[in-house]
VMD Tcl script that draws the C-alpha trace (Angstrom):
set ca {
  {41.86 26.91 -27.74}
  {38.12 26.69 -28.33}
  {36.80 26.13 -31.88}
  {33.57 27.35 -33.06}
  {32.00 24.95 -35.79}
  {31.39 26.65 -38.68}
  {29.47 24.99 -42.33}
  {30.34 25.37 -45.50}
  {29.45 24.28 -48.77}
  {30.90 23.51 -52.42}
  {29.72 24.52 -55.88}
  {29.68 20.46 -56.00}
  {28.28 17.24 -54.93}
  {28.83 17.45 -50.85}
  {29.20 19.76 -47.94}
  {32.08 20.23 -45.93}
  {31.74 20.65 -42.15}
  {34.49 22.89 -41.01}
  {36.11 24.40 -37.68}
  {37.39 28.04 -36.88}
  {40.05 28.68 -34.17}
  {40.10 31.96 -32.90}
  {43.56 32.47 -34.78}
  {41.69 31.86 -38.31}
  {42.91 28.54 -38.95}
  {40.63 26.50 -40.62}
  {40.36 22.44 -40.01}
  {37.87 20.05 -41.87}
  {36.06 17.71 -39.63}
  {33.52 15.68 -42.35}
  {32.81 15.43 -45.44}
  {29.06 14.69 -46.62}
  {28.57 13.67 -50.13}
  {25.38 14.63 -51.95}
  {23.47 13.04 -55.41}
  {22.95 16.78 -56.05}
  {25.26 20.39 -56.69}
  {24.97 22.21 -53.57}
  {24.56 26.30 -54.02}
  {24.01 27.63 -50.28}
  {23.16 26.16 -47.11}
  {21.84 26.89 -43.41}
  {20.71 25.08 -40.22}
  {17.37 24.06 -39.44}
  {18.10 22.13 -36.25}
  {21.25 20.50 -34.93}
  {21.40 17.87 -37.55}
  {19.62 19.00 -40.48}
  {20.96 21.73 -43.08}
  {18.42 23.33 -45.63}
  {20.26 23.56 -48.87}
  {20.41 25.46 -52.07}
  {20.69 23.56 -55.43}
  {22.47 23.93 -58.48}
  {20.78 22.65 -61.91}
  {17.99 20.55 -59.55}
  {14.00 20.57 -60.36}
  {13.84 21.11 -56.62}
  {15.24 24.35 -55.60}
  {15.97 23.10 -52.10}
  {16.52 20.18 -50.40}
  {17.13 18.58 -46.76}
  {20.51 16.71 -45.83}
  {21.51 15.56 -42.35}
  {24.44 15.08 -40.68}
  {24.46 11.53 -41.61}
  {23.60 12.42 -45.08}
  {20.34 11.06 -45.30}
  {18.53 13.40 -47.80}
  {15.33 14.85 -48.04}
  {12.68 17.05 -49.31}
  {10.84 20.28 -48.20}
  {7.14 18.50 -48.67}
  {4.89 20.88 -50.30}
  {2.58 20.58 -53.62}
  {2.67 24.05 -54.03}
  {6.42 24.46 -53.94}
  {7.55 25.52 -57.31}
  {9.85 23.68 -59.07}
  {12.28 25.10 -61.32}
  {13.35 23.45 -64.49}
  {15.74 26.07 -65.20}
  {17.70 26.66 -61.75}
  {21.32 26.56 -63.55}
  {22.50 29.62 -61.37}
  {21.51 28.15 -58.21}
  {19.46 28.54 -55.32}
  {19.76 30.77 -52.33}
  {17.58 29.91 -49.13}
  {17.45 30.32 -45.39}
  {15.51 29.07 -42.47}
  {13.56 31.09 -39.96}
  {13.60 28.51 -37.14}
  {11.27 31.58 -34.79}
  {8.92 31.03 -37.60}
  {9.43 27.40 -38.82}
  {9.83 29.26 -42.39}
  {11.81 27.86 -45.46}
  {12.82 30.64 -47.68}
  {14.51 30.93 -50.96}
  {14.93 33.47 -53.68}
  {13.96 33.39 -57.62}
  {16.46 35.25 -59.34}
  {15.14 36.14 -62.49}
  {11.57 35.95 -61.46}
  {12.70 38.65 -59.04}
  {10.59 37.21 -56.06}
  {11.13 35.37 -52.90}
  {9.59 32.23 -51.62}
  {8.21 31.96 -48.21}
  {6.75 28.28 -47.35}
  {5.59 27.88 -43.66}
  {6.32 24.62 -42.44}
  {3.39 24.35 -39.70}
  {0.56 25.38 -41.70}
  {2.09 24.39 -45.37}
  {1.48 27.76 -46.58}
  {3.50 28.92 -49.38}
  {3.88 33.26 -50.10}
  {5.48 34.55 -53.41}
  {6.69 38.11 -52.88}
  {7.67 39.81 -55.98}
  {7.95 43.99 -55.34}
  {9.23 47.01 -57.54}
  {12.09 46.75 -54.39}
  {13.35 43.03 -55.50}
  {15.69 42.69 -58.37}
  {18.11 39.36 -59.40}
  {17.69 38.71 -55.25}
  {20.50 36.56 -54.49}
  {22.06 35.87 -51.47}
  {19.50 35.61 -48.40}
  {19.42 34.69 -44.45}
  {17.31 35.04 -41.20}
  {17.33 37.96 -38.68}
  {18.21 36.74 -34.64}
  {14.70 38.64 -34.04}
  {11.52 38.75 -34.31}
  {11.73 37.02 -37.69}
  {13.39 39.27 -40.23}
  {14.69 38.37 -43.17}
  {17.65 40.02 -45.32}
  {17.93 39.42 -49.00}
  {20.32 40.71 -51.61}
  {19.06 42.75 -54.37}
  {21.62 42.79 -56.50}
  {20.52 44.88 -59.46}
  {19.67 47.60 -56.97}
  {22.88 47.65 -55.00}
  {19.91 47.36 -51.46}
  {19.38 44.74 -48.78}
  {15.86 44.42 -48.61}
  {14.66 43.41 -44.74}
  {11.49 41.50 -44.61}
  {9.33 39.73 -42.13}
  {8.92 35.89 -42.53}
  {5.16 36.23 -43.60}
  {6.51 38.27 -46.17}
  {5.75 41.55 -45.54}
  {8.33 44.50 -47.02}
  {9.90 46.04 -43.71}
  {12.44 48.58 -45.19}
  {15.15 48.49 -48.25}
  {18.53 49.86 -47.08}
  {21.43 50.99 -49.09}
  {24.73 49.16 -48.84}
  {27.03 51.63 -51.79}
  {27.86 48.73 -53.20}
  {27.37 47.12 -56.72}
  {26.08 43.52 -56.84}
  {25.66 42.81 -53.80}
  {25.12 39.24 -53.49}
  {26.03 36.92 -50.11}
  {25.00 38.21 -46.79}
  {25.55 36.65 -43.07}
  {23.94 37.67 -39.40}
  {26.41 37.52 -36.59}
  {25.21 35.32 -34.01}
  {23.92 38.53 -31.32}
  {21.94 39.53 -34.61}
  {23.51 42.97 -34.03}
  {25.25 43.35 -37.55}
  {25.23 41.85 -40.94}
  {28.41 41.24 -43.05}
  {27.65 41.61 -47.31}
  {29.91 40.49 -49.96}
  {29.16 41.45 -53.57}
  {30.63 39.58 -56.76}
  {31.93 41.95 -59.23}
  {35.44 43.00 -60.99}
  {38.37 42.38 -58.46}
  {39.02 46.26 -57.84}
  {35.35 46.51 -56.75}
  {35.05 43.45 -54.56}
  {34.19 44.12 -50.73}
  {32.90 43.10 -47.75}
  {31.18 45.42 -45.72}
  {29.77 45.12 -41.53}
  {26.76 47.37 -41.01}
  {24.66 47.52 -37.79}
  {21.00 45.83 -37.84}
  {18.00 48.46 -36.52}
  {14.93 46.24 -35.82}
}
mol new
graphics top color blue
foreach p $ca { graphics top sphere $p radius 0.5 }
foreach p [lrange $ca 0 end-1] q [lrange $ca 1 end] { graphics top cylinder $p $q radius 0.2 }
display resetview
């Protein structure tokens, strides 16, 4: 049976590499320890995972497969002095784009890795944005606002696309299937109101 390779990380020091059968079963195939709390984490290339911190100055940082770490270079970065809660980010490899959400500064954080731009996006739209990842076209972005129960879709320069309802309360970690078809949200709230919903992506 063919396994699909699948990532995952702790609310701790290290990442855990997992595979998926088809049947669900779930082996671990490395373990990569980390000098920092990992929050969330995505793929930038085939051996290099942009990750989320916990508690960190930085709110992101670089780890490879080998576990060298790493920074996202950039003066204009902000740091964040106060990022107990954590740090939600994706990659937009189209767009060579690192971004990552400020929760209470209800904004989003779009630093271009060719040109070393940096774009802060903060919009009437955007509240407690949590949970965040890239489109499979032309660039989108999906975040979780969670104190307005939306997904808000958004280019990779930034730019507000459309804020769409999911009837959910707190919505806060979202996923694109691979065909970048549909997108699978989770929200954290009391146990009778916790779901997971599939809805279909219009580009």
């Amino acid at each position: 049976m063919k396994l699909t390779k699948q990532i995952y990380s702790f609310f701790s020091k290290q990442i855990c590499l997992l595979e998926v059968a088809r049947d669900s079963s779930i082996t671990l195939i490395k373990t990569i320890p980390t000098s920092f709390s990992c929050y969330s984490i995505c793929t930038m290339d085939k051996d290099t995972f942009l990750v989320g911190t916990v508690d960190h100055s930085r709110p992101v940082r670089t780890v490879t497969v080998s576990g060298q770490e790493g920074y996202v270079h950039d003066g204009s970065l902000p740091n964040k002095t106060d990022n107990v809660w954590g740090s939600w980010c994706t990659f937009v490899q189209h767009e060579k784009t690192v971004v990552f959400v400020d929760r209470f500064a209800h904004s989003v954080h779009f630093y271009n890795l060719d040109n070393g731009t940096t774009t802060t996006v903060p919009n009437s739209d955007i509240r407690e944005p949590e949970g965040v990842c890239g489109g499979r076209d032309r660039g989108s972005v999906f975040v979780c606002s969670s104190n307005t129960g939306t997904i808000v879709q958004m280019s990779a320069r930034g730019e507000l696309l459309k804020a769409h309802s999911v009837d959910m309360p707190l919505p806060r970690t979202i996923s694109v299937s691979r065909d970048g078809r549909r997108i699978v949200v989770a929200n954290i709230t009391s146990v009778a109101n916790r779901t997971i919903k599939i809805f279909r992506v219009e580009y």
